[in-house]
C-alpha positions in Angstrom: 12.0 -25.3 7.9 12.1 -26.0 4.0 10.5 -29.4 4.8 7.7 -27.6 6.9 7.0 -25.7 4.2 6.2 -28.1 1.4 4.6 -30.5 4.1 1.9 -28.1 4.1 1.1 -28.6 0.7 2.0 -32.0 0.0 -1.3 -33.6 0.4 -3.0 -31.1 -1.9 -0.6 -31.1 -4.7 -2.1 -31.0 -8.2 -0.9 -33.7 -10.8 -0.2 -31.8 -13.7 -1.4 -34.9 -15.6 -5.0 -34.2 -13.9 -4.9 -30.4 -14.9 -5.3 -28.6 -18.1 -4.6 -24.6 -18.8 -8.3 -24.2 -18.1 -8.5 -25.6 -14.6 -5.0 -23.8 -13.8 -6.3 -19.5 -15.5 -9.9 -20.6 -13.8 -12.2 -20.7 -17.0 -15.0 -21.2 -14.6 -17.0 -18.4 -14.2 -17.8 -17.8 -10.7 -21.0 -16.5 -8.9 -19.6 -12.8 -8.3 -18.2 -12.5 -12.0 -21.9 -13.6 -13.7 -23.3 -10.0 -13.2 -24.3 -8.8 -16.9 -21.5 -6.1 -16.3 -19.2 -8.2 -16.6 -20.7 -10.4 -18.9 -20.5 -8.1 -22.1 -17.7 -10.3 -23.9 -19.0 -13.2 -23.3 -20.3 -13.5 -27.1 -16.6 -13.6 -27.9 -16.0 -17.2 -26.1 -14.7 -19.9 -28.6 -12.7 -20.1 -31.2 -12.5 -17.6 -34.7 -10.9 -16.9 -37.8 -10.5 -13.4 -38.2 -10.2 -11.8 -42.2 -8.0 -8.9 -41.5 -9.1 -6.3 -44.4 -6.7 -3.8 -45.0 -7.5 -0.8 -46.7 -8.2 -1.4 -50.9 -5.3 0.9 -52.1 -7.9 1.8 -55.0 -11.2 1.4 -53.3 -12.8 3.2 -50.6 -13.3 -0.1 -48.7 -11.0 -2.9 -47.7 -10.2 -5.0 -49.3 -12.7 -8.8 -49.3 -10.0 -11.0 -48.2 -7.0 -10.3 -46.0 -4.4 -11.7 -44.0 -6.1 -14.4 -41.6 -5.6 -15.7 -37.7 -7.2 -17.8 -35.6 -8.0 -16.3 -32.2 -9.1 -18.2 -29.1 -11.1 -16.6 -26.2 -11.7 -17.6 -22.8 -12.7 -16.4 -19.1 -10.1 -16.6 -16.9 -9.3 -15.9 -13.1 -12.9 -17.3 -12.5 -14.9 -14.9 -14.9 -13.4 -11.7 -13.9 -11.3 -10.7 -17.2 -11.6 -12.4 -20.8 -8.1 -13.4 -22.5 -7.5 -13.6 -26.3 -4.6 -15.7 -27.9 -4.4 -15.0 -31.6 -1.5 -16.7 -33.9 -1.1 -16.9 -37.9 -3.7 -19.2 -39.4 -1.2 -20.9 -41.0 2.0 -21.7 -39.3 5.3 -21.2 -41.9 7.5 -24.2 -39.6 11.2 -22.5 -39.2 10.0 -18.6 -39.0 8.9 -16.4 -36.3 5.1 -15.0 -37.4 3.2 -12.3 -35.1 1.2 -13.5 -32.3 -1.1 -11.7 -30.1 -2.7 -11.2 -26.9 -5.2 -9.2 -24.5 -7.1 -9.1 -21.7 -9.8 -7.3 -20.6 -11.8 -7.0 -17.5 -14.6 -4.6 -16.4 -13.3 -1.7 -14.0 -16.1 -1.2 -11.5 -14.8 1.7 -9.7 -14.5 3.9 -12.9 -17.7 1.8 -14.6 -15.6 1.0 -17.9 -13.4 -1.9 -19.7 -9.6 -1.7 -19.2 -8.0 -3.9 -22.2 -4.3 -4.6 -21.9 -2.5 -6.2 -25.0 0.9 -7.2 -26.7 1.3 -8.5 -30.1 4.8 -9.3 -31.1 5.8 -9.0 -34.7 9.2 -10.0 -36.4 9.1 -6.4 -37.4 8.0 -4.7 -34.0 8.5 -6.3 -30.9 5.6 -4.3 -29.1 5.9 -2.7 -25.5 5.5 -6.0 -23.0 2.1 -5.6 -22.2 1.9 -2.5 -21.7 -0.2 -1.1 -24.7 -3.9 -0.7 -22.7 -7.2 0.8 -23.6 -10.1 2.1 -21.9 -13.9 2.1 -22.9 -17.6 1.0 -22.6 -20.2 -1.0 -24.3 -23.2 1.5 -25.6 -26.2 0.2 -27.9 -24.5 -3.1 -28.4 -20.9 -1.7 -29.8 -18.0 -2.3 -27.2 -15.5 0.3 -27.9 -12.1 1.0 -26.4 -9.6 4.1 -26.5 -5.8 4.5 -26.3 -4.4 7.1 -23.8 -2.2 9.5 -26.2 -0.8 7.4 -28.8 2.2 9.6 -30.2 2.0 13.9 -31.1 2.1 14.4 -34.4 3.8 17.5 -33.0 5.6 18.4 -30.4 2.7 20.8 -29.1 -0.2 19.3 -31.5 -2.9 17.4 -30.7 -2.5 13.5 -29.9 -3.0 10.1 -32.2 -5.8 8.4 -30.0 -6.6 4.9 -31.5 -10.4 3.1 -31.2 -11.0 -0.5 -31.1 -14.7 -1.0 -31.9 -16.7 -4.1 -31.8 -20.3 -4.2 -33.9 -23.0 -6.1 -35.8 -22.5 -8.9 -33.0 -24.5 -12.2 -34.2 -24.3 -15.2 -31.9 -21.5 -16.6 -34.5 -20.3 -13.0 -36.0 -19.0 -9.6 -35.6 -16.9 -7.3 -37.2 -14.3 -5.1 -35.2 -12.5 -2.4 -37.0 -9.2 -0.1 -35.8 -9.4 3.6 -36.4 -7.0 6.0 -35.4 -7.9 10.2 -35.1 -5.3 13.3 -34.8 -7.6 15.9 -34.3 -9.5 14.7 -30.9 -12.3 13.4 -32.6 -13.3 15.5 -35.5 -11.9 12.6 -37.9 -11.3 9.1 -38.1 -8.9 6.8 -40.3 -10.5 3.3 -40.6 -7.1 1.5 -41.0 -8.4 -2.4 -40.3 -11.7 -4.2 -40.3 -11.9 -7.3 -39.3 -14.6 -10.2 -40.1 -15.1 -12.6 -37.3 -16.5 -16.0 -37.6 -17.0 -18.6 -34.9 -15.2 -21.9 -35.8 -16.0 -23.7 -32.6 -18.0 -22.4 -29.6 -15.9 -24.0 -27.2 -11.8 -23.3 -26.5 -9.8 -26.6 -25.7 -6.6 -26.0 -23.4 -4.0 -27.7 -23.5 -2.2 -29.9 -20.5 -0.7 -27.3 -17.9 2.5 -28.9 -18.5 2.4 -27.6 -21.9 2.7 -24.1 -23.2 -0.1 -21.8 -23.7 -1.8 -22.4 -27.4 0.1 -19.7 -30.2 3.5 -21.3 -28.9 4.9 -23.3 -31.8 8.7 -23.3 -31.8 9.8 -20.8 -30.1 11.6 -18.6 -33.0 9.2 -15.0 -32.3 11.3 -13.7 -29.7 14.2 -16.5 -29.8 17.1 -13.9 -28.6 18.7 -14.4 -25.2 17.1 -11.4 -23.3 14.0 -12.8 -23.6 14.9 -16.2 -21.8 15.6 -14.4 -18.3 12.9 -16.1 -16.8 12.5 -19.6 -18.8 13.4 -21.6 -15.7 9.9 -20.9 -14.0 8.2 -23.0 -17.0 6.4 -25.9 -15.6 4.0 -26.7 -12.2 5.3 -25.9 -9.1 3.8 -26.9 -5.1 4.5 -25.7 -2.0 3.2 -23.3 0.6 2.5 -19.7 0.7 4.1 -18.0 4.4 2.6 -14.2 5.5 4.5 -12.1 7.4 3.2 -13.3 10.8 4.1 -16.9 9.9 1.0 -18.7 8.8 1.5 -20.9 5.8 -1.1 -21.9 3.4 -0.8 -24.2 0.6 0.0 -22.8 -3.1 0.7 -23.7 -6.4 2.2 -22.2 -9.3 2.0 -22.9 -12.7 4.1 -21.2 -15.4 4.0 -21.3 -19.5 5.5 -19.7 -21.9 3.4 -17.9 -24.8 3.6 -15.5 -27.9 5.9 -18.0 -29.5 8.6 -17.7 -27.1 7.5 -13.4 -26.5 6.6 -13.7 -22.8 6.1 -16.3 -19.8 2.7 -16.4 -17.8 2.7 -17.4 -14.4 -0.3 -18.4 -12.2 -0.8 -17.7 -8.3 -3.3 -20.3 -6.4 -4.0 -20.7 -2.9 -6.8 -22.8 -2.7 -7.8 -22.5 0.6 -8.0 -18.5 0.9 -9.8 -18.7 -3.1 -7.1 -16.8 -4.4 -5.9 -17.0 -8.2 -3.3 -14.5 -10.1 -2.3 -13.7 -12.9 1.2 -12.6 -14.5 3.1 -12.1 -17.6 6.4 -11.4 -17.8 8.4 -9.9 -21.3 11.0 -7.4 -21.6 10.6 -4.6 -24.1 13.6 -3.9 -26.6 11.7 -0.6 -27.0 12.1 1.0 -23.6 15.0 -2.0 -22.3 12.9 -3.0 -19.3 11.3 -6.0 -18.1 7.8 -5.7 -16.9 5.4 -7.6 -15.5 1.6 -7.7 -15.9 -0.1 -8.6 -12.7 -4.2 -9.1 -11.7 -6.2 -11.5 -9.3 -9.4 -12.5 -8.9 -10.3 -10.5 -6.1 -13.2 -7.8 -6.4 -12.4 -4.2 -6.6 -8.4 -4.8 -7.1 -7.5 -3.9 -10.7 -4.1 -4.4 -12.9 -0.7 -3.3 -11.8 2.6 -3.2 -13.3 5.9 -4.0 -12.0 9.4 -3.1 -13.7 13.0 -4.3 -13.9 15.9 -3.5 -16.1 17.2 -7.4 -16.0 15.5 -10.2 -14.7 16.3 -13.9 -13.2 17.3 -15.3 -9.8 17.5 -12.2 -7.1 16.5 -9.9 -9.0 13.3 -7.0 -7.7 10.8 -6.1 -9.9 9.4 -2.3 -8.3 5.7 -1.5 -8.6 5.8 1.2 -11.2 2.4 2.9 -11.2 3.4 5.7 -14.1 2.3 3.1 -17.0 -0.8 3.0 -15.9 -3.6 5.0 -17.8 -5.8 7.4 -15.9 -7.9 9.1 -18.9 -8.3 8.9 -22.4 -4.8 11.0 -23.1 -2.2 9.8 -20.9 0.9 9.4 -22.8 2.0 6.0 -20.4 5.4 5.1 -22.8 6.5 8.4 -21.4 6.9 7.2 -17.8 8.1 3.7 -19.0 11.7 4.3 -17.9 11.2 6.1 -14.7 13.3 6.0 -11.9 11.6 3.7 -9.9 14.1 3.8 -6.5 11.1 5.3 -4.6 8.8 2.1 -4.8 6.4 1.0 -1.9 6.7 -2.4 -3.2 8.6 -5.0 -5.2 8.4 -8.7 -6.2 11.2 -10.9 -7.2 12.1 -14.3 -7.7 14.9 -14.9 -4.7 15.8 -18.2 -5.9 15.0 -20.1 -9.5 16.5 -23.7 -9.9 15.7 -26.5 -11.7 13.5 -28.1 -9.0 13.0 -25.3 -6.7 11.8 -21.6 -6.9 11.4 -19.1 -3.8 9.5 -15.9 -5.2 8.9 -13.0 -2.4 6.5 -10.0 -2.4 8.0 -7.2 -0.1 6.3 -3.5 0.7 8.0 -0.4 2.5 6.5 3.0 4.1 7.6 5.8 2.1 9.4 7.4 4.9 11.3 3.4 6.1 13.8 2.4 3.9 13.7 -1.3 4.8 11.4 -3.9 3.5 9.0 -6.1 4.5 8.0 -9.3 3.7 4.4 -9.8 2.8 4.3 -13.3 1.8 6.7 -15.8 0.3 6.2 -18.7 -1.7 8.4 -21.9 -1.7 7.8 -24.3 -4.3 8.9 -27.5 -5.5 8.9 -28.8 -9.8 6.1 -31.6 -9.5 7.4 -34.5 -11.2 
């Protein structure tokens, strides 16, 4: 049967020599993602430095010249969300330094942006993905809200944070991060940020290699983040659905954040499928979780959950992170008893040359599970 399986997909194999992480995310933008809606990042493509100006201590501005990155930003799953990868503008060799990522994709059900990020620090670990924001673009500024940040009481009103993007040129723009405690009324300006375009293009490396803002590995370099390391690398075989009918797949997996998370990518050529998912665990609530989206219309984000992770273990669809409005306090529901799932994904088997991964649902009222698909891969030499 295992021999079925990868005969499938043998013919179609990619050689990860041919490939780059462009080809593999699906930087492509395709025909149903070019609608203007979805368009309104686009002036963000390329590569930046960003002059993070902190507030002048003695000024009522910031201060000229900050702390500076280098971000790079491209489309991925064929145009339907826009990824950032930001790292130190200069790399100290032997320490961890912050990194940083998003992504963001236009919610057509609710007509808004849903922004997802994580950027680990040596001093804060951040919450795995997890940290999202909502918003719209109106007279040229896109801006973005948390759900409840924190209470600066136990019954006050909630921190709520805004992202704001203005005075876009076609090389330029500033974005500046505010935070409010009193719904509104006020706003602290804590960060603005000048970005300039360095290059108007983004150049990926080889899928074999990690994802750019991975130097050595020294961000995240304790052993509960290395659960899943063993997916790193391109994977073939076939895709089988519950009824039996195999198609062929690949996966391709990288680690990124300097060592803070592993992305792994979903194809199956034939049916014009692509996913998306990063993995991390989250010293602040001692969970795994995983980030997943495709590039199918009208399906958004979803998270899934685990207190370990590795070979055999099932990560449960936990729905409680996600936001609904502008105030929903998600870290709240991070460590919630997730027994009553409807669905799970897990890796059944990860060696060094062959990894099984299933995705199983359930009825509410039927305890048992059900495979929906499974995918049988094989490293690609």
């Amino acid at each position: 049967m295992l021999l079925e399986y990868f005969a499938a997909a043998a013919l179609l194999a990619p050689n990860s020599e041919d490939r780059d992480w462009g080809d593999v995310l699906g930087t492509e933008i395709a025909e149903e993602w070019q609608a203007p809606r979805h368009r309104q990042y686009d002036f963000w493509i390329g590569e930046w430095d960003a002059n993070w100006r902190g507030r002048d201590p003695d000024g009522l501005d910031h201060v000229e010249d900050g702390t500076h990155t280098r971000q790079l930003v491209f489309p991925v799953l064929d145009g339907k969300a826009v990824m950032e990868l930001a790292m130190p503008g200069e790399l100290t060799p032997g320490e961890g330094q912050g990194h940083g990522f998003s992504l963001r994709y236009y919610d057509e059900a609710h007509n808004r942006w849903i922004m997802a990020q994580h950027w680990p620090s040596p001093q804060f670990d951040g919450v795995a993905f997890l940290d999202q924001l909502t918003g719209e673009q109106r007279f040229g500024r896109l801006t973005v809200y948390s759900p409840d940040l924190r209470r600066t009481t136990p019954d006050g009103d909630p921190q709520i944070r805004r992202y704001t993007f203005s005075d876009i040129r076609e090389d330029a723009f500033r974005w500046d991060g505010a935070n409010s405690t009193d719904r509104g009324t006020t706003w602290l300006t804590w960060m603005a940020v000048d970005f300039r375009e360095t290059d108007p293009h983004v150049d990926l490396p080889n899928a074999s290699q990690p994802l750019p803002g991975f130097s050595e590995g020294l961000l995240c370099a304790d052993e509960a983040h290395r659960a899943l390391d063993g997916l790193v690398g391109v994977w073939s075989g076939a895709a089988a659905s519950a009824d039996g009918s195999e198609q062929a797949a690949w996966v391709t997996a990288g680690r990124m954040l300097d060592g803070c998370g592993v992305a792994v990518v979903f194809e199956r050529p034939e049916a014009g499928y692509r996913s998306l998912t990063f993995w991390s665990w989250s010293p602040l609530v001692e969970r795994w979780f995983a980030l997943y989206i495709n590039n199918q219309p009208g399906q958004g984000h979803q998270y899934y959950s685990a207190q370990t992770a590795g070979e055999g273990v099932p990560f449960d669809y936990h729905p409680g992170v996600n936001i609904v409005d502008g105030e929903t306090p998600y870290l709240t529901h991070a460590q919630d008893d997730l027994s009553g799932s409807v669905q799970r994904i897990q890796w059944s088997e990860i060696g060094d040359n062959e990894i099984v991964f299933r995705v199983e649902a359930r009825n509410p009222e039927n305890s048992d599970w059900q495979l929906r698909r499974e995918y049988r891969m094989q490293r690609n030499e």
